[in-house]
C-alpha positions in Angstrom: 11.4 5.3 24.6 12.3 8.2 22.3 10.8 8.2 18.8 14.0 6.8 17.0 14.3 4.2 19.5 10.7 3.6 18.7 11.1 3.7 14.8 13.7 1.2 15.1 11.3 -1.1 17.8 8.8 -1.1 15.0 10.8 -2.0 12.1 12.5 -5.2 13.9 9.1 -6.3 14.5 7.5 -6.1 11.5 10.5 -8.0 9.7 10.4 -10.4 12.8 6.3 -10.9 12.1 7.5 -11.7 8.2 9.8 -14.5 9.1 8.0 -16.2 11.3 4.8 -16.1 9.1 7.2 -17.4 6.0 9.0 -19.9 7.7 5.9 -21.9 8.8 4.0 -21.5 5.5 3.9 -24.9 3.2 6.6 -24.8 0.0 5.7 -25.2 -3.3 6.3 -27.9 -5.4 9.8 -28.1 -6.5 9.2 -28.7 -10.5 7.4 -25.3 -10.4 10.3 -23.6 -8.1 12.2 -23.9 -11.1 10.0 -21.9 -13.3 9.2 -19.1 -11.3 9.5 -15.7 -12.3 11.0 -12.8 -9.9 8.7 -11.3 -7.2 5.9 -8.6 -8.5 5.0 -6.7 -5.3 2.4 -3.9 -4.9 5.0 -2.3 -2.2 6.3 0.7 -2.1 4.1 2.6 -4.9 0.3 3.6 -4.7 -0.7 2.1 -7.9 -1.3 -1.7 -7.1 0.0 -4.4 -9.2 -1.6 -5.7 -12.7 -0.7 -9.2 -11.9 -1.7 -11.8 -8.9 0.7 -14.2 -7.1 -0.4 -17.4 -8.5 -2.1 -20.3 -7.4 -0.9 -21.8 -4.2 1.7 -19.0 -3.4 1.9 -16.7 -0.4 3.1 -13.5 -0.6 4.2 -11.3 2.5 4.3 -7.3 2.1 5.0 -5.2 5.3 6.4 -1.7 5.7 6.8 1.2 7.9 5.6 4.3 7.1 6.3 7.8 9.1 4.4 11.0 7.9 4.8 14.9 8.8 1.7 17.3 8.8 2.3 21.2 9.5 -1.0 23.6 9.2 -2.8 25.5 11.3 -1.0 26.4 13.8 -0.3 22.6 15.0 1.6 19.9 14.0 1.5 15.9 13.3 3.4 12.8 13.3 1.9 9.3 12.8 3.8 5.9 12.7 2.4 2.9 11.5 3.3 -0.4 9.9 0.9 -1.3 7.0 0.5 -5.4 6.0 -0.8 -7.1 3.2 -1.1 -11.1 2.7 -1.5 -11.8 -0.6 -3.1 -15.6 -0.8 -3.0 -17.2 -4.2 -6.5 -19.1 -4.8 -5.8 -19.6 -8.5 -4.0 -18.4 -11.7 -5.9 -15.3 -11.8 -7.0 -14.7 -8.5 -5.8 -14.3 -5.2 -7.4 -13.4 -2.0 -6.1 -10.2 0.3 -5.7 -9.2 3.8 -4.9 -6.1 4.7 -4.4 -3.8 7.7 -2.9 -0.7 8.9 -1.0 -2.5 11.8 0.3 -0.7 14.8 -0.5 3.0 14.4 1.1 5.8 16.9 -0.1 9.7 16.6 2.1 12.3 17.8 0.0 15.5 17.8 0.9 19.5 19.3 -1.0 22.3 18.9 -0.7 25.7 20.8 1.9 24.6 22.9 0.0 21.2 24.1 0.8 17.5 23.1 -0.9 14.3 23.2 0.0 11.1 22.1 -2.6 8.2 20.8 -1.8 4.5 19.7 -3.1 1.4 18.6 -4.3 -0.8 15.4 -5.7 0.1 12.2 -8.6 -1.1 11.1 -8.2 -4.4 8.6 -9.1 -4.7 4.9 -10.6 -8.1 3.3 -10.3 -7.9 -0.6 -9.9 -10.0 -3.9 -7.8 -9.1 -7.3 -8.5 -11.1 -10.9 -5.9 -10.4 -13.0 -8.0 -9.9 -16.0 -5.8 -9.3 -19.1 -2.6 -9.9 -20.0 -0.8 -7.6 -22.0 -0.9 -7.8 -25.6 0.3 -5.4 -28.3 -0.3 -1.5 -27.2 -2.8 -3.5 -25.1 -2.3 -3.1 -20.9 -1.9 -5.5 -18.6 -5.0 -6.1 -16.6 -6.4 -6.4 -12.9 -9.3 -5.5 -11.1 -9.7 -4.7 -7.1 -12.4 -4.8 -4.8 -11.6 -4.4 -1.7 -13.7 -3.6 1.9 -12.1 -1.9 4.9 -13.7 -2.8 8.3 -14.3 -0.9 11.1 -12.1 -3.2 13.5 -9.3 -0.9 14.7 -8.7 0.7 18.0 -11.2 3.4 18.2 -9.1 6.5 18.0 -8.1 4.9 14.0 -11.5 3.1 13.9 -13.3 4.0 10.7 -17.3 4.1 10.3 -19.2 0.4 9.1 -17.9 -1.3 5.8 -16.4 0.8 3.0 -16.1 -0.9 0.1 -13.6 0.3 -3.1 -13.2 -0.9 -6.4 -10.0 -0.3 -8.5 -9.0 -1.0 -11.8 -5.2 -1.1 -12.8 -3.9 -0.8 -16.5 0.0 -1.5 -16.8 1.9 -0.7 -20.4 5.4 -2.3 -20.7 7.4 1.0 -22.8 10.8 0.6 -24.7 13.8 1.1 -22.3 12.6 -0.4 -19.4 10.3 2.1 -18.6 6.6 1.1 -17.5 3.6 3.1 -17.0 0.6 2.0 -14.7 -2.9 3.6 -14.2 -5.0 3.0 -11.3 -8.6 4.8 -11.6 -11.2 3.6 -8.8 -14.0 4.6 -6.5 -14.4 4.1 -3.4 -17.7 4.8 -0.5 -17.0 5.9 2.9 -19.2 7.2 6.0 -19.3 10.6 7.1 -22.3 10.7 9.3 -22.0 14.3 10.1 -22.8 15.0 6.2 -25.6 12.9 5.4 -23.8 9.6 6.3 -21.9 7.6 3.2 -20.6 9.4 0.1 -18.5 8.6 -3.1 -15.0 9.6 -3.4 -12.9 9.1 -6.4 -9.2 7.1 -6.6 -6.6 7.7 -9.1 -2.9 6.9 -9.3 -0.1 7.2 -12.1 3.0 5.7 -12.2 6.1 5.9 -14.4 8.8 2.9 -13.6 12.2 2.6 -14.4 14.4 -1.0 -14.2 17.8 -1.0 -13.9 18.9 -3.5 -14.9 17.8 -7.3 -13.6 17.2 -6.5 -9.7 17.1 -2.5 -9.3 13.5 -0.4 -10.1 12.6 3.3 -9.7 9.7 5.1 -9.8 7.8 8.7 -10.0 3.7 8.6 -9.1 1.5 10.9 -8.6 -1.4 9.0 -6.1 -4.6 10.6 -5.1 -5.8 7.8 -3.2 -9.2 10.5 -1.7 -10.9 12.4 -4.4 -13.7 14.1 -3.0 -16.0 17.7 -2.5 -14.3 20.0 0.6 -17.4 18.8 3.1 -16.0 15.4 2.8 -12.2 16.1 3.6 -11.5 17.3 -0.1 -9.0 15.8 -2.5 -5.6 14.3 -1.0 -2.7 14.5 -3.6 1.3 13.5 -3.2 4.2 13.2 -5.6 6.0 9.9 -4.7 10.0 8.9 -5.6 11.0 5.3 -4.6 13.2 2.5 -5.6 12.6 -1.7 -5.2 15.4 -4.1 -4.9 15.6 -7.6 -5.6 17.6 -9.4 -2.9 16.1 -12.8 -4.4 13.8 -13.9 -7.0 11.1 -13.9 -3.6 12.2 -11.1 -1.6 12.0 -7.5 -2.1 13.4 -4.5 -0.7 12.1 -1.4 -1.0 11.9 2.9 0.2 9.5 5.9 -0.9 9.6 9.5 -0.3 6.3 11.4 -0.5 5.7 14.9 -1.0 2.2 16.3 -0.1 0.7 18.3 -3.2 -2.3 20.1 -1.0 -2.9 21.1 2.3 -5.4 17.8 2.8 -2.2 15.6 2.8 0.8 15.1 5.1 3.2 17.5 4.0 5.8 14.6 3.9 5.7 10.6 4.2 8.4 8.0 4.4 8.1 4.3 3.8 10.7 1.7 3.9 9.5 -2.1 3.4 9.7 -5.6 2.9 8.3 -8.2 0.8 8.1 -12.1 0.9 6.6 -14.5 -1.6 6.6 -18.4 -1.1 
C-alpha cells in the first residue's frame, strides 16, 4: 500500500472509530437538547479550550496529522491519528483521555530507509473550567494532564510525565478572539540526569465568520527547553473549523516549523463529535 492509499486507510478509520463510539453512547435528556449551545472543540489549534463539555456529555475529537522533517542530511515523515474523549463529570469539570493513536515513521538518510509503526502512548487528564469571562476579564480553565509510557516501544516515552496548563480566552470586538495557553510540563531524559522541566506556551488569534465558519493564526511552542534536552520547538499554525451541526465539527491546520527542532511542515485534518 503506497502512502496516499495509506493516508486515505487511516482517515476512513478514524471517522469509522467516531461513529461507532457516538452511536452507542447514551443521549441526553431532551429538555436540555433544546438549550444547547454549538460545539466548543479543542481541535485543530494548539491552545486548548477555556470551557468543558458539561455534565453528562461526551465529546469525540479525532484527527490525522502528517508532518515533514528535512535536516541533516536525512529526511522524515510520520503519520498518526491523535484522539481525545472528553467525558463530562460535571458543570465545570470533565475528565480526558487522550492518545497519539496509530503512529507510522517514514525515515531516509544517506540513501537508506526504514519504516517503524505502531501506537502512541495514552494521556489521562482533568480540565475545571475555572472562570467565566467577565468584563476585560478572560475566560478560564486549568489542565493537568499525565502522559503514560503505554505505546509501542519505538513511540514509547519514559515513566509518567505530568503537565499542567492554564488557558486565558478574551472575547474581542469583531469576532475576533484571543487565547493564551502558558504551562509546564516534566519529562524523562535519563541520559541527562533523568527528569527535567520544560516550559509550554501557545497564542492564538480567532476569527468567526459568521454563525458556522472560524479561522485562526497561533503561534504554539508546545517544548520549551535548554539544547541538552531537545531545545525549544516552535511552529506558526493557519486553520479553519466548520460547523456541520450544533455537535459536529470539521476542521484543517497547516503548520509551519519556526526552528530546526520542529517538523519543517505538519498537516492536520479532523473531526469532532459531542453528545
Amino acid at each position: 500500500m503506497n502512502y496516499t492509499a495509506r493516508l486515505a486507510a487511516t482517515t476512513a478509520a478514524a471517522a469509522a472509530f467516531a461513529a461507532g463510539a457516538f452511536c452507542a453512547a447514551p443521549v441526553r435528556a431532551q429538555e436540555q437538547d433544546g438549550a444547547r449551545d454549538s460545539i466548543n472543540a479543542g481541535r485543530p489549534d494548539f491552545v486548548e479550550s477555556s470551557n468543558v463539555v458539561g455534565k453528562g456529555r461526551l465529546q469525540l475529537e479525532t484527527g490525522v496529522v502528517w508532518e515533514r522533517d528535512r535536516g541533516g542530511g536525512g529526511r522524515e515523515r510520520i503519520l498518526s491519528t491523535p484522539t481525545l474523549l472528553r467525558i463530562g463529570v460535571a458543570d465545570t469539570v470533565e475528565l480526558r483521555v487522550e492518545t497519539a493513536g496509530r503512529v507510522v515513521r517514514h525515515a531516509s538518510e544517506n540513501g537508506e530507509r526504514a519504516t517503524q509503526a505502531g501506537y502512541g502512548d495514552a494521556a489521562l487528564g482533568v480540565s475545571w473550567h475555572a472562570m467565566d469571562a467577565a468584563g476585560s476579564l478572560p475566560s478560564v480553565g486549568v489542565l493537568l494532564s499525565a502522559d503514560l509510557d503505554t505505546g509501542s516501544r519505538a513511540f514509547r516515552g519514559q515513566g509518567v510525565r505530568p503537565s499542567l496548563r492554564v488557558v486565558g480566552e478574551w472575547d474581542l470586538p469583531n469576532g475576533y478572539a484571543l487565547g493564551v495557553m502558558p504551562g509546564i510540563g516534566v519529562e524523562r531524559d535519563d541520559g541527562h540526569g533523568g527528569r527535567y522541566r520544560y516550559g509550554i506556551l501557545g497564542v492564538i488569534v480567532a476569527k468567526s465568520f459568521g454563525e458556522r465558519l472560524r479561522g485562526l493564526v497561533e503561534v504554539a511552542m508546545p517544548h520549551i527547553a535548554r539544547s541538552a534536552h531537545g531545545g525549544t520547538q516552535a511552529s506558526f499554525d493557519v486553520g479553519a473549523a466548520y460547523l456541520l451541526s450544533r455537535d459536529v465539527q470539521i476542521d484543517a491546520m497547516l503548520s509551519r516549523g519556526l526552528n530546526s527542532r520542529t517538523p519543517d511542515l505538519a498537516l492536520t485534518v479532523g473531526l469532532s463529535i459531542r453528545r
